[in-house]
C-alpha positions as CSV (number, residue, x, y, z in Angstrom):
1,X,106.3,89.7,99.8
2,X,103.8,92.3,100.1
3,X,104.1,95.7,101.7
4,X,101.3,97.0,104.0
5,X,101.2,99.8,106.1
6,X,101.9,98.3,109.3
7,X,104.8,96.8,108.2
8,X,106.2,100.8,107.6
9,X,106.1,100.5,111.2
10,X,108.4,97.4,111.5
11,X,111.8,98.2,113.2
12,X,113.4,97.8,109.7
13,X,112.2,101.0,108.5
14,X,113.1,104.5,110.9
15,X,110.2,106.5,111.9
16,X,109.8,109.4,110.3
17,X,107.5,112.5,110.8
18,X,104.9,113.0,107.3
19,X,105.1,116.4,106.5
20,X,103.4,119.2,107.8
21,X,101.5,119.7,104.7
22,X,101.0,117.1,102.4
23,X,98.0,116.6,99.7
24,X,95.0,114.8,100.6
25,X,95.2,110.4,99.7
26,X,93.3,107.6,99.9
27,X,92.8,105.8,103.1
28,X,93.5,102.4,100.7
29,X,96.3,100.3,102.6
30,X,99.0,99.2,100.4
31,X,98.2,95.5,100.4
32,X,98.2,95.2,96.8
33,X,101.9,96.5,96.6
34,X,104.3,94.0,95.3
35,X,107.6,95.1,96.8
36,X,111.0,93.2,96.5
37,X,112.3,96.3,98.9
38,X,112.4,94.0,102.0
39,X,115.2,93.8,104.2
40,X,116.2,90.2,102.1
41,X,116.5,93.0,98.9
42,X,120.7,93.1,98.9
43,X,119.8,96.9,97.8
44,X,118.7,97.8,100.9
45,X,121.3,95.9,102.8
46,X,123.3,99.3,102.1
47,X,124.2,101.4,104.9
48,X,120.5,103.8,105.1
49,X,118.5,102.4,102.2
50,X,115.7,101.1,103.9
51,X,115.7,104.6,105.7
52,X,115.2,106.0,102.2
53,X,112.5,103.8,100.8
54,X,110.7,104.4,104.4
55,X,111.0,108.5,103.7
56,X,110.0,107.1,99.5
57,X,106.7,105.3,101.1
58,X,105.7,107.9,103.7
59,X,107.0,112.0,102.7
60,X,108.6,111.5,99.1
61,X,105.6,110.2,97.4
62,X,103.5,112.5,98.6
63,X,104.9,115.7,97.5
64,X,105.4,114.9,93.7
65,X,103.5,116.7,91.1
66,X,100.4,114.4,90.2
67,X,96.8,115.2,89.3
68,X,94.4,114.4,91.6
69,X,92.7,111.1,90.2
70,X,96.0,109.7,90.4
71,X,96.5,110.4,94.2
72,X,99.0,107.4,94.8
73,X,100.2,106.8,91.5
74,X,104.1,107.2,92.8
75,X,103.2,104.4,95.6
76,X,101.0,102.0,93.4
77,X,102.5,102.4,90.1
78,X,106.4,102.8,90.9
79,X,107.1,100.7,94.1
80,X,105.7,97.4,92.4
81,X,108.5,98.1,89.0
82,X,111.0,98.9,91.5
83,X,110.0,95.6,93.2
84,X,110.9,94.0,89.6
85,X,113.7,96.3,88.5
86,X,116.7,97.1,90.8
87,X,117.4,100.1,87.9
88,X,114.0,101.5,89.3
89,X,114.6,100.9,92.9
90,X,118.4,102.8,93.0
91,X,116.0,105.6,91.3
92,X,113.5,105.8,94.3
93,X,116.2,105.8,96.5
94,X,117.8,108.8,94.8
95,X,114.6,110.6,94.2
96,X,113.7,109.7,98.4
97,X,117.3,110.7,99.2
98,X,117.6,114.1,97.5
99,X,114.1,115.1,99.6
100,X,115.0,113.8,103.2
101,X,118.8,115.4,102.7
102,X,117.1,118.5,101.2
103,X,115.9,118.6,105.0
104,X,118.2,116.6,107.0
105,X,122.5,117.8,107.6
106,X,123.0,113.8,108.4
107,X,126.1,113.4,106.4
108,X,125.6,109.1,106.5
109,X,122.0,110.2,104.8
110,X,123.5,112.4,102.2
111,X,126.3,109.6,101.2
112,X,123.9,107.1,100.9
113,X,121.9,109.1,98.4
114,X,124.9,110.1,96.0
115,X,125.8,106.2,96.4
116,X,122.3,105.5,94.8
117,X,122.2,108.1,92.2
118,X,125.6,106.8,90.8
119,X,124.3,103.5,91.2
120,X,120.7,104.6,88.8
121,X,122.6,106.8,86.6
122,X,125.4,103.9,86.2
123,X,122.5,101.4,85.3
124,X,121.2,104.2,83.0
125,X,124.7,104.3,81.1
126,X,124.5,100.5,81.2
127,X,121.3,100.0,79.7
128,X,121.8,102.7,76.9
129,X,124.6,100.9,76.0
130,X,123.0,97.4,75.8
131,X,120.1,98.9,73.6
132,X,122.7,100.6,71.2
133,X,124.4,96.8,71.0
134,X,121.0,95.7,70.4
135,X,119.8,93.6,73.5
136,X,116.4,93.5,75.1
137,X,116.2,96.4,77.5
138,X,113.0,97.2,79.1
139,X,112.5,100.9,77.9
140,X,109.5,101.5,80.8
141,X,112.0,101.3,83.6
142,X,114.9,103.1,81.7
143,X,112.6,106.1,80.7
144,X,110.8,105.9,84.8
145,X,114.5,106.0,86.2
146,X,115.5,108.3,84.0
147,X,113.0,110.9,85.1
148,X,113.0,110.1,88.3
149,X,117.0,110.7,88.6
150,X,115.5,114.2,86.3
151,X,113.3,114.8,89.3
152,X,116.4,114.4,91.9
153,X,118.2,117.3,89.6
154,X,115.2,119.3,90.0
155,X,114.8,118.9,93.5
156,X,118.3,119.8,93.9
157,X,117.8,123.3,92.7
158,X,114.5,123.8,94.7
């Protein structure tokens, strides 16, 4: 299925104000995004995740560090592996998590973000030990979750 911007606006997904300030993007809808995280992904049957990918999509996204030629590079470039990779997806979820809680005291919010960064850094422990046994592990996603469970540490300390 592919995501485009007026299905953000589905009732699947929570409304949620952009922020104030937020760096200047492309008008491009986001028809060309390849996204498994639909409400039929079992992911985001859990209790807030589509919540999460919604804040991802919309506020997240928008406020990591990226030059400027690459002004949706966390919404073009990540949301179609996470599509592919369920490793990738618990990532966004931790990364979109740890921002919305950062502003939010919904306790339901901040559960279901430490549920998804066990769940990424789990798969992380999982796939480190599947290399070492020598199976086929796709080292693009393991290195993209990887930082992006980095980036939920750093915007812990923010």
């Amino acid at each position: 299925a592919l995501l485009t911007r007026s299905d953000i606006a589905t009732e699947d997904f929570l409304p949620i104000q952009p922020a104030v300030k937020q760096r200047r993007f492309s008008a491009t809808p986001y028809a060309h995004i390849p996204l498994s995280a639909t409400p039929g992904n079992p992911i985001l049957r859990r209790p807030h995740a589509s919540t999460l990918l919604q804040h991802y999509i919309t506020v997240t996204a928008r406020h990591l560090p990226v030059a400027m030629w690459m002004e949706d590079t966390f919404i073009a470039h990540i949301l179609p592996l996470a599509h592919s990779d369920d490793l990738v997806l618990q990532g966004v979820l931790a990364l979109s998590g740890a921002h919305l809680s950062s502003k939010s005291t919904d306790g339901d919010i901040k559960q279901a973000t430490w549920t998804h960064y066990a769940l990424a850094l789990r798969g992380v422990k999982h796939a480190l030990t599947r290399t070492m046994s020598g199976e086929d592990v796709n080292m693009l996603h393991l290195l993209l979750t990887t930082l992006l469970l980095c980036q939920v540490e750093v915007s812990l300390k923010a």
